[in-house]
DRENDONU-483666 format. One line per field, with one value per residue: residue in one letter; x negated, y negated, z negated of N, C-alpha, C, O in turn. Coordinates in steps of 0.2 Angstrom, whole numbers. Layout:
N
residuo <- [A,...]
n_px <- [X,...]
n_py <- [Y,...]
n_pz <- [Z,...]
ca_px <- [X,...]
ca_py <- [Y,...]
ca_pz <- [Z,...]
c_px <- [X,...]
c_py <- [Y,...]
c_pz <- [Z,...]
o_px <- [X,...]
o_py <- [Y,...]
o_pz <- [Z,...]
//
This chain:
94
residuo <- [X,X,X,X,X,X,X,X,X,X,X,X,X,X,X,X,X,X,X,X,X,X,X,X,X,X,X,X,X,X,X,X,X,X,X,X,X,X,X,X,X,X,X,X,X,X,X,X,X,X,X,X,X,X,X,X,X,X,X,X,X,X,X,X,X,X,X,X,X,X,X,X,X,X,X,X,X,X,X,X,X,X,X,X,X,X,X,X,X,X,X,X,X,X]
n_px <- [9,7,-2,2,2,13,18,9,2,-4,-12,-13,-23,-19,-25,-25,-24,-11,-2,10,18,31,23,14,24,32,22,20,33,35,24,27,41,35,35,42,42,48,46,36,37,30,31,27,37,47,53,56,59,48,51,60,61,70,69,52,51,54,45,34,23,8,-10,-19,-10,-6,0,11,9,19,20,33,36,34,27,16,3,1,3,3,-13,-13,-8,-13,-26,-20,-21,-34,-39,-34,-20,-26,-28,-38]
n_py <- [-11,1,16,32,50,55,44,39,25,20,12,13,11,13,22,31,30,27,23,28,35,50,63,62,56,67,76,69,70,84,88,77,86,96,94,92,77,62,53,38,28,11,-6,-23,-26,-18,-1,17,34,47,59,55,57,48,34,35,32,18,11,3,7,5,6,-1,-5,-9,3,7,19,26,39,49,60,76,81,72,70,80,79,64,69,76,69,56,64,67,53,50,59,53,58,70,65,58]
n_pz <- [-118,-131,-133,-137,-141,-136,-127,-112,-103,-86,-75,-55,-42,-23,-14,-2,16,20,12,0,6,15,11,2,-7,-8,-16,-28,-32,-34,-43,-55,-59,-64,-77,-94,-98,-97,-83,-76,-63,-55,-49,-50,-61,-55,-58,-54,-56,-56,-53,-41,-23,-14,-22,-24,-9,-9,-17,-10,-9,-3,4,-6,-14,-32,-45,-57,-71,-80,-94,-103,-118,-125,-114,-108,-108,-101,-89,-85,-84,-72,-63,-60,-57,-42,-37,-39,-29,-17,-14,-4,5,14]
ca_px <- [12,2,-4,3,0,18,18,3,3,-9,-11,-18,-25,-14,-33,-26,-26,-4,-1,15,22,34,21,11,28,32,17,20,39,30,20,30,44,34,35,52,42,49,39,42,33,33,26,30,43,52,51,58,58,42,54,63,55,70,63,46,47,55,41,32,15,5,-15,-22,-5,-7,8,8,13,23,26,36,37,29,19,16,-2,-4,7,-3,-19,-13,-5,-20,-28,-16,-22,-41,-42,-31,-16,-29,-28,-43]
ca_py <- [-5,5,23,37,56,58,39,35,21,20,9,16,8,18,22,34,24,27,24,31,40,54,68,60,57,77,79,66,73,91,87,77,90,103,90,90,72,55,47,31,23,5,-11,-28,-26,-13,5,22,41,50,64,53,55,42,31,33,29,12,8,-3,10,2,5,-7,-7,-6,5,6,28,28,46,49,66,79,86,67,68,85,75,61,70,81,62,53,69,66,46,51,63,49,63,75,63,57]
ca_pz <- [-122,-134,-129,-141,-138,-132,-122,-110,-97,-83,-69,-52,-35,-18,-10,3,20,23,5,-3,13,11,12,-6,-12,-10,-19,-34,-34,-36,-49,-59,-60,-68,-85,-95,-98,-90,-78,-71,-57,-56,-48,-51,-64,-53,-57,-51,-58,-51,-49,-35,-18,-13,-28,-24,-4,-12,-21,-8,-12,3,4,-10,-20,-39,-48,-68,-70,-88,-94,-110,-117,-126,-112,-107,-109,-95,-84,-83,-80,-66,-56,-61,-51,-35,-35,-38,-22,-12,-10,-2,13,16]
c_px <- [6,1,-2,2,7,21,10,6,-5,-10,-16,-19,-24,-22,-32,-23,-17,0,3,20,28,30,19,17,31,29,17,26,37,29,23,36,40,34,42,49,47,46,41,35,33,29,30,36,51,51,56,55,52,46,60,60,59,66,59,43,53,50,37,24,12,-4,-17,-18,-8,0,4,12,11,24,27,38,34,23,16,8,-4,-1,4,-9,-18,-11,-11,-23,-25,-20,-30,-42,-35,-26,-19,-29,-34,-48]
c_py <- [-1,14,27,43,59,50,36,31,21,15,14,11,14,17,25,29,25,25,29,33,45,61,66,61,63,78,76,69,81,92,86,82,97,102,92,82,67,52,42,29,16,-1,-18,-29,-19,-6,11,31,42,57,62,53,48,36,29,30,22,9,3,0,9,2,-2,-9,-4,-4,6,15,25,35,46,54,70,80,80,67,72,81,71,63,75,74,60,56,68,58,47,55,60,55,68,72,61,61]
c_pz <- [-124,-133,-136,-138,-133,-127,-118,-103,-95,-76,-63,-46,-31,-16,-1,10,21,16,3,3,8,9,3,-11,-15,-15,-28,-37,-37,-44,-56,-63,-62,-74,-86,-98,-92,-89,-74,-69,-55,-53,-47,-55,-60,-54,-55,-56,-52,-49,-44,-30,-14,-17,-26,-16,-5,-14,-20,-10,-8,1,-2,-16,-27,-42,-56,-67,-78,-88,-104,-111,-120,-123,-107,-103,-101,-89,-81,-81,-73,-60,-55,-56,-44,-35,-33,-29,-17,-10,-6,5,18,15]
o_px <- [2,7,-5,1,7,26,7,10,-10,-9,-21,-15,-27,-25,-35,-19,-16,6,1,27,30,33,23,17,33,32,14,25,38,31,22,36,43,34,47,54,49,43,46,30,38,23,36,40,57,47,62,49,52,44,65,56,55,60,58,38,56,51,34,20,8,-5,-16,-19,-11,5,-1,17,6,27,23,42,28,17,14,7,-8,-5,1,-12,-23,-12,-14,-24,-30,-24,-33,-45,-32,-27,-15,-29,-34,-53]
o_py <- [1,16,25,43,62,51,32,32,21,19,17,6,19,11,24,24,20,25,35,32,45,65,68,64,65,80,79,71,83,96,90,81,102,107,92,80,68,48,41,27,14,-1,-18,-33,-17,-4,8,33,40,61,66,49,44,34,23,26,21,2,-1,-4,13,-1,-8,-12,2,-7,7,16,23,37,44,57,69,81,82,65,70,80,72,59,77,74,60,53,70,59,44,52,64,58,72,76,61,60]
o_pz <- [-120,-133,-141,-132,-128,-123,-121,-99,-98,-71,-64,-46,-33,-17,4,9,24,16,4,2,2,5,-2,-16,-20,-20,-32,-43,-43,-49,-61,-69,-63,-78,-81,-101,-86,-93,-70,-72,-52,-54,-45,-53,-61,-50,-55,-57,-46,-45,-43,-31,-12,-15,-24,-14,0,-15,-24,-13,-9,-4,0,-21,-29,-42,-59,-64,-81,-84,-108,-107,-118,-126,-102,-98,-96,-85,-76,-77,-70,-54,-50,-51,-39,-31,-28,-24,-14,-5,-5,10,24,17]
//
């Protein structure tokens, strides 16, 4: 899928040591609810709203898992750099 200003796709690697718990998923649900973007979280052909914390503690986020974050939406781009941001600083867990 090709990256436009209002669709960016991005894969990440789960780094923090519990992966995709409920405490990260608060933090993903947070986040992404400050967008009127849709964000979709996804592995393996399976994806989920980043604005579901049930969704996100489905996702199978396990230390080492790789997930694809889609956001679609005007404000797509800010979206993505503030998740992006949660993934780089392992949820602030480590």
């Amino acid at each position: 899928m090709m990256d436009t200003p209002d669709s960016i796709s991005r894969e990440f690697t789960v780094e923090n040591e519990y992966g995709i718990h409920a405490r990260p998923a608060a933090l993903l649900v947070k986040t992404a609810g400050k967008f009127s973007c849709e964000i979709l979280i996804g592995k393996k052909g399976y994806e989920v709203s980043a604005k579901s914390i049930m969704g996100l503690l489905t996702i199978e986020g396990h230390r080492g898992a790789k997930l694809c974050v889609h956001a679609t939406g005007e404000d797509a781009g800010e979206a993505m750099v503030e998740i992006a941001d949660l993934f780089e600083k392992k949820f602030f867990e480590d």
